[in-house]
N, CA, C and O of each residue as an XYZ file, in Angstrom:
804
protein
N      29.416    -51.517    137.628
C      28.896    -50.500    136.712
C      28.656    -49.204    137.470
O      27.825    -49.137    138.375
N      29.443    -48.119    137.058
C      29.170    -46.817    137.428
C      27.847    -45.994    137.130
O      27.939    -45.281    136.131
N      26.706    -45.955    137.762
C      26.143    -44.848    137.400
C      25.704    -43.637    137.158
O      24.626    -43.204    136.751
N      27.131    -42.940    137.603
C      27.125    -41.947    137.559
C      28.119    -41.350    135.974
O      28.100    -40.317    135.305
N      28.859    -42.578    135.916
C      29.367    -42.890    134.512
C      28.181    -42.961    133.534
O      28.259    -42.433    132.424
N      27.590    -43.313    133.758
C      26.149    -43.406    132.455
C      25.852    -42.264    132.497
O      25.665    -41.749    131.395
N      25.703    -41.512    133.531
C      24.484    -40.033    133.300
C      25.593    -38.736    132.683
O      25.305    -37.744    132.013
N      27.053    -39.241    133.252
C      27.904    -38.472    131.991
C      27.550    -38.360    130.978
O      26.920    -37.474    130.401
N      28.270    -40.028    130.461
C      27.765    -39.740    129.078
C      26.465    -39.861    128.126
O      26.413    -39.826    126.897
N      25.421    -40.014    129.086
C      24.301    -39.288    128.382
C      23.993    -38.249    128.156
O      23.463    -37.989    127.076
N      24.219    -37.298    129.099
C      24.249    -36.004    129.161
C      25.129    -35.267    127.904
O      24.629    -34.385    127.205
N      26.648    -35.815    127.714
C      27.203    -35.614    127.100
C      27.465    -35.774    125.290
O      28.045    -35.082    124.453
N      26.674    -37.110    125.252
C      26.151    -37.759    123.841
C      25.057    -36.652    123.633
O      25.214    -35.897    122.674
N      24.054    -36.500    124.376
C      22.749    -36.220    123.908
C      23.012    -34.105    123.716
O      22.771    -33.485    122.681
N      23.477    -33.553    124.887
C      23.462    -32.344    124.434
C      24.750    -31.509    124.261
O      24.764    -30.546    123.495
N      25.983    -31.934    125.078
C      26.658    -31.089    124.913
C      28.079    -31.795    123.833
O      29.225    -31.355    123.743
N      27.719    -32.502    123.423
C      28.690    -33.499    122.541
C      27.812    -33.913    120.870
O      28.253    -34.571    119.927
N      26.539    -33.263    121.019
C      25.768    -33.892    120.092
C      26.769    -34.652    119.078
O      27.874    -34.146    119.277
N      26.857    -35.502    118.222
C      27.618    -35.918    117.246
C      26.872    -34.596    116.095
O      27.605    -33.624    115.912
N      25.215    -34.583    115.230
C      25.653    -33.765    114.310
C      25.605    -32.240    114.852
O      26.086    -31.392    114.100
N      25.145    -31.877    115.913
C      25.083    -30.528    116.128
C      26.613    -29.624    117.180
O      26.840    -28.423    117.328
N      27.225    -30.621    117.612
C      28.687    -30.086    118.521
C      29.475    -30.583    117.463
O      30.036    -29.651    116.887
N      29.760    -31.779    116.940
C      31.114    -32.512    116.528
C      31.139    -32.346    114.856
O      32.107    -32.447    114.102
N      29.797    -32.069    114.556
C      29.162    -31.745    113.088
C      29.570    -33.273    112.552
O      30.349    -33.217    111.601
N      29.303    -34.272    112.854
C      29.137    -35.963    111.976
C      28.130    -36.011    111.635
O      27.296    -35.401    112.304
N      27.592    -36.912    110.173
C      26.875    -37.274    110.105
C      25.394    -36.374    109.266
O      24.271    -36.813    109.020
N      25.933    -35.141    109.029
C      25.713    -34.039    108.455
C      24.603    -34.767    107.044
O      23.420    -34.456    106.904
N      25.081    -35.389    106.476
C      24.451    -36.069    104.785
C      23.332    -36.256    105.235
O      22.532    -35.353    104.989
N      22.874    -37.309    105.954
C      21.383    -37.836    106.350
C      20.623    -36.695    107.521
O      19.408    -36.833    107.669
N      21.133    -35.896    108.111
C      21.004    -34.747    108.852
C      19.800    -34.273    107.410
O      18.659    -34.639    107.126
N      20.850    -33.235    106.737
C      20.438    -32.374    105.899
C      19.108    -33.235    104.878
O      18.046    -32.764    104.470
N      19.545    -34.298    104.742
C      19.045    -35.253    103.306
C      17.863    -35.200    103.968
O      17.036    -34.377    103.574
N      17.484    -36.226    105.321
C      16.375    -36.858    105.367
C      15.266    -35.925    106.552
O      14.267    -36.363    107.122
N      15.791    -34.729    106.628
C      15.031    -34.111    107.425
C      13.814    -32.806    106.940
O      13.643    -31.750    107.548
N      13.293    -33.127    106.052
C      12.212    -32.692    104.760
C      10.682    -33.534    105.727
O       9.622    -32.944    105.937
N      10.855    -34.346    105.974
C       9.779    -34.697    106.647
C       9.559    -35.337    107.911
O      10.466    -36.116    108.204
N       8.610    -35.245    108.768
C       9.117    -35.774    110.776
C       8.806    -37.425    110.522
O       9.079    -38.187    111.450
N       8.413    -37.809    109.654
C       7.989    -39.590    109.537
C       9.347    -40.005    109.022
O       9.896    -41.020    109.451
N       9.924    -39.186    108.054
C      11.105    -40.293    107.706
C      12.498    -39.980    108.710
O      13.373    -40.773    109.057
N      12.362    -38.642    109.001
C      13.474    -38.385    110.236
C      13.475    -39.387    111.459
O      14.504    -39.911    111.885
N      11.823    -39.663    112.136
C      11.741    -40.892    112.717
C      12.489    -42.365    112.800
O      12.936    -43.205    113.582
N      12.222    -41.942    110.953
C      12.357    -43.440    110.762
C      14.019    -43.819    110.925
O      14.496    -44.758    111.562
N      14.817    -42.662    110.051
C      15.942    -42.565    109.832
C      16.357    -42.976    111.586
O      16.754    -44.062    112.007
N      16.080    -41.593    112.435
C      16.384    -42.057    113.826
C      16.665    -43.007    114.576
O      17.577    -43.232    115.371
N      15.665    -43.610    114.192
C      15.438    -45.313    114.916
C      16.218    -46.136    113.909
O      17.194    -46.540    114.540
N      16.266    -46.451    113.045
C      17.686    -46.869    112.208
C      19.199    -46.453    112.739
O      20.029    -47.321    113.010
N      19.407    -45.375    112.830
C      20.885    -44.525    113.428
C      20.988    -45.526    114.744
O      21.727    -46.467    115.031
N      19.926    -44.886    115.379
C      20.126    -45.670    117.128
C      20.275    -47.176    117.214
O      20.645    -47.768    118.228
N      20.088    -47.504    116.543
C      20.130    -49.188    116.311
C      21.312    -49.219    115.538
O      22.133    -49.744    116.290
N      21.788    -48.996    114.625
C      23.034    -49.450    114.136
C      24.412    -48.672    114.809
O      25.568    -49.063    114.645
N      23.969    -47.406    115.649
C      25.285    -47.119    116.664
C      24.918    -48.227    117.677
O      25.492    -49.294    117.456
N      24.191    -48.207    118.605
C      24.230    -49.444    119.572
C      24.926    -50.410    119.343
O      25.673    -50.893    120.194
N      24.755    -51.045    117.670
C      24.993    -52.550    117.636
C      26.325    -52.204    117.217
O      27.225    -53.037    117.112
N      26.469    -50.826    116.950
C      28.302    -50.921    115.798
C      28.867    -50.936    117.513
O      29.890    -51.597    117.690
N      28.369    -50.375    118.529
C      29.431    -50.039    119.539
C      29.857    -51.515    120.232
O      30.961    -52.012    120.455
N      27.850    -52.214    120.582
C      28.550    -53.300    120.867
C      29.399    -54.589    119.979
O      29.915    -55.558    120.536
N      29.402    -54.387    118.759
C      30.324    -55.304    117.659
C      31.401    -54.775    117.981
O      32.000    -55.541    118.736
N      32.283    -53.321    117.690
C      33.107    -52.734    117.340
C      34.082    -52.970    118.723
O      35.304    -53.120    118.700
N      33.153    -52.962    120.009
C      33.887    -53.391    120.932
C      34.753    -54.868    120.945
O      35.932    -55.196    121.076
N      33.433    -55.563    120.726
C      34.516    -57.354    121.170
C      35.431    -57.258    119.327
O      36.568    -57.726    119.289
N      34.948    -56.774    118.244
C      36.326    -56.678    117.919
C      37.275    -56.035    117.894
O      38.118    -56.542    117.155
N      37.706    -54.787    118.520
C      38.924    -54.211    118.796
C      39.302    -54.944    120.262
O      40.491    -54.678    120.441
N      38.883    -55.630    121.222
C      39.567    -56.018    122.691
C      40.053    -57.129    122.306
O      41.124    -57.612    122.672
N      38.824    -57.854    121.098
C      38.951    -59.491    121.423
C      39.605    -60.212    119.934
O      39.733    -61.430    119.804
N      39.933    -59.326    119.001
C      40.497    -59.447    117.540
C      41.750    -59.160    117.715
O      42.658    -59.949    117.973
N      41.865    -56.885    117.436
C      42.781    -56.178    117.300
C      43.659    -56.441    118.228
O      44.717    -56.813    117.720
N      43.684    -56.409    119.398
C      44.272    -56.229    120.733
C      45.249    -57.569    120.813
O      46.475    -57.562    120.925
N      44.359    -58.734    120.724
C      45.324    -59.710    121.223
C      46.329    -59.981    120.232
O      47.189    -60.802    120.550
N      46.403    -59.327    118.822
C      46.894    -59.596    117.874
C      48.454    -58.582    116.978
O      49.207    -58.728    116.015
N      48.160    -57.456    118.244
C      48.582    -56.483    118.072
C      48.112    -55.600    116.926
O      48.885    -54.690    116.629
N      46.724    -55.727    116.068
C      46.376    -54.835    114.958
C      45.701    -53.516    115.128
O      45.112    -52.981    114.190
N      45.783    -52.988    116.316
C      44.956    -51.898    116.408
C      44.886    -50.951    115.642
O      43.872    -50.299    115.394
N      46.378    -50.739    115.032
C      45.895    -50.025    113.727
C      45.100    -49.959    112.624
O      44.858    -49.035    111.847
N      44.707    -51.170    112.684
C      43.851    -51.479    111.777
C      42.262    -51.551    111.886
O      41.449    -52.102    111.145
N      42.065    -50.721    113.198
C      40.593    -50.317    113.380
C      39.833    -49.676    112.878
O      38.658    -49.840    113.206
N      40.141    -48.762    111.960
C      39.282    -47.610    111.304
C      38.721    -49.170    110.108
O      37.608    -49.671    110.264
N      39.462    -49.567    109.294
C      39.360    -50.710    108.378
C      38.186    -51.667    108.974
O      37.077    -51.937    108.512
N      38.744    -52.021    109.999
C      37.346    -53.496    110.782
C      36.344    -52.639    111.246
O      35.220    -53.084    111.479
N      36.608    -51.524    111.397
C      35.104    -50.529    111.982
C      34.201    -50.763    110.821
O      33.234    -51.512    110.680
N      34.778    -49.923    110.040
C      33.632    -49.591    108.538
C      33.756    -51.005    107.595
O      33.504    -51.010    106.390
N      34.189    -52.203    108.364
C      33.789    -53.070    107.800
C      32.360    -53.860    108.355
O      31.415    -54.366    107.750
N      32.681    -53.708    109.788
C      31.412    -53.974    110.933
C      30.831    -53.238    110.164
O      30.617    -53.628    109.016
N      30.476    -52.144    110.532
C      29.601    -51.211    110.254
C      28.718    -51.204    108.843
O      27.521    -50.920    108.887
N      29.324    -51.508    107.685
C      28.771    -52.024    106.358
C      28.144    -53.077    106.502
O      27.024    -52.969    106.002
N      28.415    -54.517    107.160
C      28.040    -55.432    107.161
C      26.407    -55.220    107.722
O      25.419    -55.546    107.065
N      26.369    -54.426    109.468
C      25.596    -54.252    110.390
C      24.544    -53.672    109.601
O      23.441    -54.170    109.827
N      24.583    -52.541    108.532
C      23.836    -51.563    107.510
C      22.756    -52.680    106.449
O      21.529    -52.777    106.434
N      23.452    -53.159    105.916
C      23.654    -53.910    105.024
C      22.079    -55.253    105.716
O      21.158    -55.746    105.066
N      22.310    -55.354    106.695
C      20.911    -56.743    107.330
C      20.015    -55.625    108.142
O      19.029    -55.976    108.790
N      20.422    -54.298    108.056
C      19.288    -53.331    108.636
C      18.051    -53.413    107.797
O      16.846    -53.604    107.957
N      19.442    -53.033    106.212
C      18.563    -52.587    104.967
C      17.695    -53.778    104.549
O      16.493    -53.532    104.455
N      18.096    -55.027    104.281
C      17.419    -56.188    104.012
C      15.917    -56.535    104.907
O      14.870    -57.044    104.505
N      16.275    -56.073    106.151
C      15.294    -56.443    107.386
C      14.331    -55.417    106.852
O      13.205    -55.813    106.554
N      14.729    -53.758    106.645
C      13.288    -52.869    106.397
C      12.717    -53.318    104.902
O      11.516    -53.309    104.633
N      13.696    -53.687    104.029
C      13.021    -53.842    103.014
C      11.504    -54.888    102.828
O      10.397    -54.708    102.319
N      12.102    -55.886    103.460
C      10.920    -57.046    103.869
C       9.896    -56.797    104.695
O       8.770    -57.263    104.521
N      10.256    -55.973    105.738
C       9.022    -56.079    106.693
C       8.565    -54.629    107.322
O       7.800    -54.430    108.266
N       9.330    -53.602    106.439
C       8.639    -52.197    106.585
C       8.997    -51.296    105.173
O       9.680    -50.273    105.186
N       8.365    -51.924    103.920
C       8.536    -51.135    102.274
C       8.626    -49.325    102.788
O       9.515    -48.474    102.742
N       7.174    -49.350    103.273
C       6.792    -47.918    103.014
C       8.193    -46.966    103.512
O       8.680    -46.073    102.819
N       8.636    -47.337    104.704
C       9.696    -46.516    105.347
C      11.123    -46.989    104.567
O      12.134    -46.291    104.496
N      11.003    -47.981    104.152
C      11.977    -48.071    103.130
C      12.445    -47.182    102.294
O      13.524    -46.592    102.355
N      11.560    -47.091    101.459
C      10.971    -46.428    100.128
C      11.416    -44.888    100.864
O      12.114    -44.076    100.257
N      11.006    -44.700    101.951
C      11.058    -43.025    102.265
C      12.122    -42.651    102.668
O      12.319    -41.438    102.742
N      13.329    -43.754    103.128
C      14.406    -43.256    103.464
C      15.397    -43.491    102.064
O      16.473    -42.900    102.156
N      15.206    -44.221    100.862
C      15.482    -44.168     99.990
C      17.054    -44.166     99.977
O      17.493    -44.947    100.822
N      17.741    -43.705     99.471
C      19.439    -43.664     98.873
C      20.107    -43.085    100.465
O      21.326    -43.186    100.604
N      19.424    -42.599    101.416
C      19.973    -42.430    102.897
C      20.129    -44.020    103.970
O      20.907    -44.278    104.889
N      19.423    -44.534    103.568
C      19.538    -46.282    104.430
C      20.988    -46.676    104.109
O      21.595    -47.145    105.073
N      21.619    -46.590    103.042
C      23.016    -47.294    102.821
C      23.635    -46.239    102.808
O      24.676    -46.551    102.228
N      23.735    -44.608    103.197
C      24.624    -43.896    103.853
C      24.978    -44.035    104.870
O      26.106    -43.659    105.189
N      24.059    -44.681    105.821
C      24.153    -45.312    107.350
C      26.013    -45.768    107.107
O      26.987    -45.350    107.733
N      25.956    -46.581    106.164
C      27.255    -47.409    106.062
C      28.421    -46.306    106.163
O      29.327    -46.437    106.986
N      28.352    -45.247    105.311
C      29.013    -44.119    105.514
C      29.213    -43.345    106.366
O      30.256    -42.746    106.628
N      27.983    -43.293    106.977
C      27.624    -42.202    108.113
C      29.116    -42.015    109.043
O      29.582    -43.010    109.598
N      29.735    -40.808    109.148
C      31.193    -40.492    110.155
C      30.263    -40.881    111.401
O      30.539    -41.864    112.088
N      29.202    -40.108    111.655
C      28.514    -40.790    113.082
C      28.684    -41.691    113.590
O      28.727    -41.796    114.816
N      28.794    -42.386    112.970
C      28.829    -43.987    113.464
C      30.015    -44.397    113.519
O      30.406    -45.005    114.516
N      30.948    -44.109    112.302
C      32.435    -44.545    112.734
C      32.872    -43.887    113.691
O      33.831    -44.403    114.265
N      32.343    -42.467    114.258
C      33.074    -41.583    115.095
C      32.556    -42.040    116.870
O      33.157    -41.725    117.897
N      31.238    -42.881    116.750
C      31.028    -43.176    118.157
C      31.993    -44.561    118.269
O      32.557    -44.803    119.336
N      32.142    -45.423    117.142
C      33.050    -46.860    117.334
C      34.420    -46.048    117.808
O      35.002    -46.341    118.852
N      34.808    -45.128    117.032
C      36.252    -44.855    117.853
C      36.518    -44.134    118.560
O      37.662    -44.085    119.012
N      35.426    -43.183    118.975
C      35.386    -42.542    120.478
C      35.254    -43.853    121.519
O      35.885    -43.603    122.546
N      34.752    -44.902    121.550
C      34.557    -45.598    122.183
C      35.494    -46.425    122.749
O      35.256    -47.014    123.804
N      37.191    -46.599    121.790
C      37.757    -46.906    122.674
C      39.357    -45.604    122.564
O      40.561    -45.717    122.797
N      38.588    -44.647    122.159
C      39.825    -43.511    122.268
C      39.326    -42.675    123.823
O      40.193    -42.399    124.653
N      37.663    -42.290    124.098
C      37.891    -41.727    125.382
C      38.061    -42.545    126.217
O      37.850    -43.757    126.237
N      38.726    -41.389    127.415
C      38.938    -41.890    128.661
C      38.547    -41.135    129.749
O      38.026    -40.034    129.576
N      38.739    -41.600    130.861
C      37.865    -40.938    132.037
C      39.375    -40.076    133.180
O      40.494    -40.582    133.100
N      39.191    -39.066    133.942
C      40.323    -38.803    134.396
C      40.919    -39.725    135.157
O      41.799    -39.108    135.759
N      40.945    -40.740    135.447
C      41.860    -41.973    136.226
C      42.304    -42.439    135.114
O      43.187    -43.292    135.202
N      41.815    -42.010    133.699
C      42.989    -42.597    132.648
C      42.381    -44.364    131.889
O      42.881    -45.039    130.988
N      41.052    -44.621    132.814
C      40.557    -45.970    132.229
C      39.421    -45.776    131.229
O      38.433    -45.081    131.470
N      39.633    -46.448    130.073
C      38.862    -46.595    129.385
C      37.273    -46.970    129.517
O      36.728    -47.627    130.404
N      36.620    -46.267    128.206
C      34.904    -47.065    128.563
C      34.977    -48.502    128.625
O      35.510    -49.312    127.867
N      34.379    -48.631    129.607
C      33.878    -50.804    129.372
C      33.154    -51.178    128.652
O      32.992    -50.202    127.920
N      32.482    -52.024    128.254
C      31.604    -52.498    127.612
C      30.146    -52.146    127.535
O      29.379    -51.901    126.604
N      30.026    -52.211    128.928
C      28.507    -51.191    129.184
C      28.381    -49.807    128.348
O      27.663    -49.520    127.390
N      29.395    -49.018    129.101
C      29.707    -47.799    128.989
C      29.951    -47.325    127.086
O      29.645    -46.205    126.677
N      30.450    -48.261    126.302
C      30.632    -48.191    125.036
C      29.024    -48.341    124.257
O      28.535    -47.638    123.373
N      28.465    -49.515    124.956
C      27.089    -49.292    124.092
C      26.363    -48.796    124.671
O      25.339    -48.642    124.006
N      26.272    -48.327    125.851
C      25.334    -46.894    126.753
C      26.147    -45.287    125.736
O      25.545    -44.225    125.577
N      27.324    -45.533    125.306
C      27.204    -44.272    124.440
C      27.004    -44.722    122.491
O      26.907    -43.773    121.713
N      26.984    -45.522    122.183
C      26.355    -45.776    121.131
C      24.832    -45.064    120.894
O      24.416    -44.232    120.088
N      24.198    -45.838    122.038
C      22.930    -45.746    121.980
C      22.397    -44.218    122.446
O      21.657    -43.501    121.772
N      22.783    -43.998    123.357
C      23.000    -42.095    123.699
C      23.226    -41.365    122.213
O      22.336    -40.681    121.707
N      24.237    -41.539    121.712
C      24.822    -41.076    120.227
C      23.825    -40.623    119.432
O      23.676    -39.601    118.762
N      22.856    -42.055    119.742
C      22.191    -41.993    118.510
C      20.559    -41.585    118.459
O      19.741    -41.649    117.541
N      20.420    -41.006    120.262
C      19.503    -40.527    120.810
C      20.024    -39.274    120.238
O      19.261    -38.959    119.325
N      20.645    -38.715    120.317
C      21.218    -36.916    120.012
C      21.429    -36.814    118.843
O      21.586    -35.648    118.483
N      21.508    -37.628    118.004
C      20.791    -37.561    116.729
C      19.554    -37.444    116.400
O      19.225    -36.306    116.066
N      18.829    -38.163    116.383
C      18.069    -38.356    116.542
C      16.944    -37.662    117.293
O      15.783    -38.053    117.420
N      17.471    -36.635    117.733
C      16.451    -35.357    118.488
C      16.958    -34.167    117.681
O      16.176    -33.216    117.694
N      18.311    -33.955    116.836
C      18.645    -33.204    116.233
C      17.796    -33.194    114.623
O      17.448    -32.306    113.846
N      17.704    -34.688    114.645
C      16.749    -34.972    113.442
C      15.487    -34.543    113.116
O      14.885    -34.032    112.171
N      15.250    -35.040    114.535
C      13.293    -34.667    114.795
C      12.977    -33.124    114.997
O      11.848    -32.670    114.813
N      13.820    -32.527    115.301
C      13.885    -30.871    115.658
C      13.648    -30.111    114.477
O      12.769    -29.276    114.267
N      14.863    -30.658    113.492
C      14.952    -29.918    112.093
C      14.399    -30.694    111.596
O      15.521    -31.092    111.282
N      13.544    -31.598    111.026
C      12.519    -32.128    110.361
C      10.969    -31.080    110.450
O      10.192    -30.645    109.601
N      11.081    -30.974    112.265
C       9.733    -30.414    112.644
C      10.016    -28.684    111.998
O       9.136    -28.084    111.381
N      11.205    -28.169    112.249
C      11.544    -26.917    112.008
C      11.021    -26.782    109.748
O      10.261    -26.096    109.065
N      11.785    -27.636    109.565
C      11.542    -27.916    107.967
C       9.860    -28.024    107.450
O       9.363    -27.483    106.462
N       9.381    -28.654    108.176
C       7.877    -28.560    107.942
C       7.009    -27.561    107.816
O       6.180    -27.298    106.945
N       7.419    -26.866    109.147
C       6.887    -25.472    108.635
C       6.914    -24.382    107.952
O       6.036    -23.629    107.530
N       8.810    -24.409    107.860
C       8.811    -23.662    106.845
C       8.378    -23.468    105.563
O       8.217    -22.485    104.840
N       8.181    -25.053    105.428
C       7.502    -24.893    103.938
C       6.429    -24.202    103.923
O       5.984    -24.325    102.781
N       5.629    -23.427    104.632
C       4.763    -22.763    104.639
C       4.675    -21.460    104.630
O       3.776    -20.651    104.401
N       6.160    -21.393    105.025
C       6.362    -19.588    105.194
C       6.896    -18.868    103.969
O       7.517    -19.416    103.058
N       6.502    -17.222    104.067
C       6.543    -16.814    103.025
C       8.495    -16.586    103.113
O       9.080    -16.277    104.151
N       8.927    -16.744    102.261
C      10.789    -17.254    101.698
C      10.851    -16.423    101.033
O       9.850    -16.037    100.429
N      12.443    -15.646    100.852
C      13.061    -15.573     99.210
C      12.881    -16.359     98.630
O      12.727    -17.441     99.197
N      12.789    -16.289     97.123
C      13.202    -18.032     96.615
C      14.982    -18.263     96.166
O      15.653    -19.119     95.589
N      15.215    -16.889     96.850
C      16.892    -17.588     96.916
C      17.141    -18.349     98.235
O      18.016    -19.213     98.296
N      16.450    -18.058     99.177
C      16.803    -19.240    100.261
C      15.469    -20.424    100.667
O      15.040    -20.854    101.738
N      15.095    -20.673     99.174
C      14.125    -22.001     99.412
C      14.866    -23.004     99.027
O      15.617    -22.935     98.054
N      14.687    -24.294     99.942
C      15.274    -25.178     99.777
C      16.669    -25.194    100.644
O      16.623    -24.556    101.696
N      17.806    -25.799    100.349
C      18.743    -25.907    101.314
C      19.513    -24.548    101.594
O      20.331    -24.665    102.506
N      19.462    -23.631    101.179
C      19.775    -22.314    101.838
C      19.122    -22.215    103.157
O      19.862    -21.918    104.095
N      17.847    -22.413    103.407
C      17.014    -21.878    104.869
C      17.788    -23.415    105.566
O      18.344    -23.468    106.663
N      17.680    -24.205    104.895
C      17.978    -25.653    105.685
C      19.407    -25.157    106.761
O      19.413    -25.180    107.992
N      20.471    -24.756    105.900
C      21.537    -24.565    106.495
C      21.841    -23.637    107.308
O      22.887    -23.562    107.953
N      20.835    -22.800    107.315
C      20.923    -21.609    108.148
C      20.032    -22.065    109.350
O      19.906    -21.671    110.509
N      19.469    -23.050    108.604
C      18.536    -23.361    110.546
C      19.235    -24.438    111.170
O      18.829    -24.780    112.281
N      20.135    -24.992    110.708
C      20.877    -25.827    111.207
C      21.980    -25.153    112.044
O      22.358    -25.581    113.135
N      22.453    -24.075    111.436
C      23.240    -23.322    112.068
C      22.808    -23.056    113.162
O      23.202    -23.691    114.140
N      21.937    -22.104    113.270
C      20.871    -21.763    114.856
C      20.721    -22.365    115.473
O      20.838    -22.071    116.662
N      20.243    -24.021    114.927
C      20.109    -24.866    116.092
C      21.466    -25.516    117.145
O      21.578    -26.035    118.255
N      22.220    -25.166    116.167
C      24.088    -25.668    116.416
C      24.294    -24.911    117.549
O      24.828    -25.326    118.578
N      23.761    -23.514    117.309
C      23.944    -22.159    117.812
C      23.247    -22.396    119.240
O      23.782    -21.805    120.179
N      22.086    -23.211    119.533
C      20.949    -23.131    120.815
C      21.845    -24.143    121.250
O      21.978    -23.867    122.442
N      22.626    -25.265    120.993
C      23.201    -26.498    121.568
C      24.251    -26.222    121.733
O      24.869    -27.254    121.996
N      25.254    -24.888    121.741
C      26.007    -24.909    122.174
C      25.918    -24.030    123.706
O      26.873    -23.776    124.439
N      24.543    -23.681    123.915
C      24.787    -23.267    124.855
C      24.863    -24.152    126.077
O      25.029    -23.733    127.222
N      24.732    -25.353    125.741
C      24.725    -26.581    126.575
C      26.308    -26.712    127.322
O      26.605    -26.901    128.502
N      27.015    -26.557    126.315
C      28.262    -26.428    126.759
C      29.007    -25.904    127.646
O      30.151    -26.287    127.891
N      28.306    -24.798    128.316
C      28.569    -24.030    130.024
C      27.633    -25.478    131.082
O      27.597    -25.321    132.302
N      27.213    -26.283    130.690
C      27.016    -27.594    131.851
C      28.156    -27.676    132.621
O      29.253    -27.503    132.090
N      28.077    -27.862    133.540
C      28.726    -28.940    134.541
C      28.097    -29.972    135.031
O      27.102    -29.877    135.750
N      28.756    -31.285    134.595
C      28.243    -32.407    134.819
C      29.242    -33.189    135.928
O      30.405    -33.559    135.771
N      28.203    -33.327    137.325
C      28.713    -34.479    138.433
C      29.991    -33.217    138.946
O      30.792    -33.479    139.843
């Protein structure tokens, strides 16, 4: 295990690759659930847990399914089938043993299933490569799952916290509501790209 391979792509998941603020994925539950910092939380910690687990599922089935079978084409299909399934015992698990956050993430918990985020870290995961030309390993696939869904997940908590206050400020009321939303999303797109002059290693 490389560790200098990990601090890549953490570095790279979390600021200069963000999935919704560089690659713009994942945008729906971005915009939807970031009205308040408890359910952005919540949403967060949901995201990070179902990229982790889609990366490590999505892995043993594209090496240990697709591959030996010759179906690789047929990965986008077994992704967002993982991925529905994985959503799907998230949603069952909060419903039973956490209502309230349930209830608050509302019609966004089974966008998860949708979420491009998530399909886009399963197939970054075995589309990048490193300059010797070798693919992520196994580690390396759910060390960027879980990264993924850290940089979400700070993109979440940012504009949640940013959203809060605004509700307080004096607005047009032509840009109350998702007008200011999108324009602060922009800005923040705008502060994370300056990440992008990094040099990493």
């Amino acid at each position: 295990m490389n560790i200098e391979h990990l601090i890549v792509i953490a570095i790279g998941s979390i600021f200069l690759n963000n999935f919704v603020l560089s690659r713009f994925l994942g945008i729906c539950p971005f915009v939807g659930v970031s009205k308040k910092l408890d359910s952005a939380v919540g949403m967060g910690m949901a995201v990070i847990f179902v990229m982790t687990l889609a990366s490590f599922v999505t892995y043993l089935v594209y090496y240990y399914i697709l591959v030996p079978f010759h179906l690789e084409y047929l990965n986008t299909i077994a992704f967002i089938l993982t991925i529905a399934a994985l959503v799907q015992f998230i949603e069952m698990f909060m419903k039973k043993n956490m209502p309230a956050l349930y209830s608050a993430l509302g019609i966004f918990l089974p966008l998860i299933t949708t979420n491009c985020a998530v399909l886009g870290v399963a197939i970054l995961n075995i589309d990048s490569a490193w300059a010797d030309g070798t693919h992520y390993n196994f580690i390396e696939s759910i060390w960027n799952g879980f990264t993924g869904g850290v940089g979400f997940t700070i993109a979440l908590v940012i504009m949640a916290g940013i959203r809060e206050k605004l509700e307080f400020a004096d607005l047009p009321e032509s840009m109350k509501g998702l007008p200011i939303a999108f324009v602060t999303s922009a800005l923040i797109a705008m502060a994370f790209l300056g990440f992008s002059g990094m040099k990493v290693m």
